[in-house]
N, C-alpha and C positions, 0 to 999 in steps of 0.2 A: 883728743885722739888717743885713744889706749896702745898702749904699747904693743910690741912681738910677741914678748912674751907675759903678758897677763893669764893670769890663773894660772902660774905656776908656782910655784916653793921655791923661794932663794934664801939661802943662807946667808943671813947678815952678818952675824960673829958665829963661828966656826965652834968657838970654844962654849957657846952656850946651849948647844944642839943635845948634849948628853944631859944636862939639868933640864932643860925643856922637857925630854922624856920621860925623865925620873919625875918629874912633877905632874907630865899626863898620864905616866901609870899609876900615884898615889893616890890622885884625885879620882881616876876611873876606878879603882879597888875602893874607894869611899861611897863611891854612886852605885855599886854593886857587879861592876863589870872587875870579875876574880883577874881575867886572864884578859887584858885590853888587849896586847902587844899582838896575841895571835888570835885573833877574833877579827871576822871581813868584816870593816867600819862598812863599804858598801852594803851588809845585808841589816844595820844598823840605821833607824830612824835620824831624820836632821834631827829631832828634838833631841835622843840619844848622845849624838856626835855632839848637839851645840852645848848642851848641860855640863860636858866635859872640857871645851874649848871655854865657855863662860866659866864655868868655878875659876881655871887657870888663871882667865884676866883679872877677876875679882881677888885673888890672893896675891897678881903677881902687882897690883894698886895696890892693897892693905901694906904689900912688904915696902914698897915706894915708898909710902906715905909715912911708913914708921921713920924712915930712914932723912926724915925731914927735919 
């Protein structure tokens, strides 16, 4: 049974919310979106949006993985 509130955004750690940003704005400046922060992701394609959430995970696993 899913929860109340599925498909929302919950902040797990607080303090990680501002590097989480700074990491999907460097990544989105590397994929060609200049100005992610103020740019409607709604008028932006899933493959668009997912290209920038997948880069993230795959760096934020390589930084893991070093760290092993």
């Amino acid at each position: 049974m899913a929860s109340s509130n599925s498909g929302t955004n919950r902040v797990l750690v607080p303090e990680a919310k501002q590097g989480l940003t700074r990491l999907k704005t460097e990544v989105a400046s590397e994929i060609g979106f200049s100005d992610y922060q103020s740019i409607d992701k709604g008028n932006l394609s899933s493959r668009q949006n997912g290209s920038v959430g997948g880069e993230m995970v795959k760096r934020m696993i390589e930084s893991y993985e070093q760290g092993l």
